[in-house]
N, C-alpha and C positions, 0 to 999 in steps of 0.2 A: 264365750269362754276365751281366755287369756291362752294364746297358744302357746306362750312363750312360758310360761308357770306349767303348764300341762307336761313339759317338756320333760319338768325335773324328774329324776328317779326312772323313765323309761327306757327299755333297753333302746342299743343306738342300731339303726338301722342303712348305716354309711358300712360299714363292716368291711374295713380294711388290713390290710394284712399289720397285726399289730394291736389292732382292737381290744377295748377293755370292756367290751361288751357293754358298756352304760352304766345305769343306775344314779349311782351320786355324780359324777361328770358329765350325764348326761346336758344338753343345751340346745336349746332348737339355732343350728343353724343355718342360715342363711345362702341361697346361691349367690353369686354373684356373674350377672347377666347385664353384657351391652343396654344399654338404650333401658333397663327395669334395676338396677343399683350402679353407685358408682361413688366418687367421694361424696361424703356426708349424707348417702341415700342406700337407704337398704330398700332389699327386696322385699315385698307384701309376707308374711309370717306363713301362708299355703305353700310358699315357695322355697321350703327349707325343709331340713330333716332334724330325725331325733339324731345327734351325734356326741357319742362320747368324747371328752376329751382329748384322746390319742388323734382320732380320724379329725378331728375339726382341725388339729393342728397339722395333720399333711395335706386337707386338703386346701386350707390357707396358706403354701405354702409351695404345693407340687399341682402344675398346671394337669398332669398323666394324670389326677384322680379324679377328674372334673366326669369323666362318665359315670364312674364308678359313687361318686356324690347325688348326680341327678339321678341315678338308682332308685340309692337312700331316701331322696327326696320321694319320690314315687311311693315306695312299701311304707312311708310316712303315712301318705295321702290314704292309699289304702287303706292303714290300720285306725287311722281317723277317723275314717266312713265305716269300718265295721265296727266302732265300738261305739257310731254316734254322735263323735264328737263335731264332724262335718258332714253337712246331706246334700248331696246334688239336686 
C-alpha cells in the first residue's frame, strides 16, 4: 500500500496548536532526522505522520515542534497497525 495516497483525507495526527484537524489537507509527512534525510533525501514513508496542512507548515518551520511531530509520527504508526495497514 502507497503510504503516501493512504494519507489523503485522514485526520492529522501532529495536532498543533492551530490545527485543521486534516481531512482534505491532510499529507503524510515526513521527519526530518540527521544521518536518515537531508538534502534531496527523505525519510522511509513509516517515518512520518498524517499532517494537516496547518502543522506540516510549523513544523517545517519551528525547530520547538519536533517532539510534538515525532508524537504524530508514533499515533500514525499506531493507527496503521490497528487498521491493518502495517503488521509487525
Amino acid at each position: 500500500m502507497n503510504l503516501r495516497d493512504y494519507a489523503r483525507g485522514q485526520p492529522c495526527q501532529v495536532r498543533l496548536p492551530g490545527c485543521d484537524g486534516g481531512g482534505e489537507t491532510t499529507v503524510l509527512a515526513h521527519a526530518r532526522i540527521i544521518g536518515v534525510s537531508g538534502m534531496g533525501l527523505k525519510a522511509p514513508d513509516i517515518l512520518a505522520a498524517h499532517c494537516c496542512g496547518s502543522c506540516h507548515s510549523k513544523a517545517d518551520t519551528d525547530h520547538a515542534n519536533e517532539l510534538d511531530f515525532l508524537r504524530g509520527v508514533m499515533r500514525t504508526q499506531a493507527l496503521l497497525v490497528k487498521k491493518g495497514v502495517l503488521k509487525w
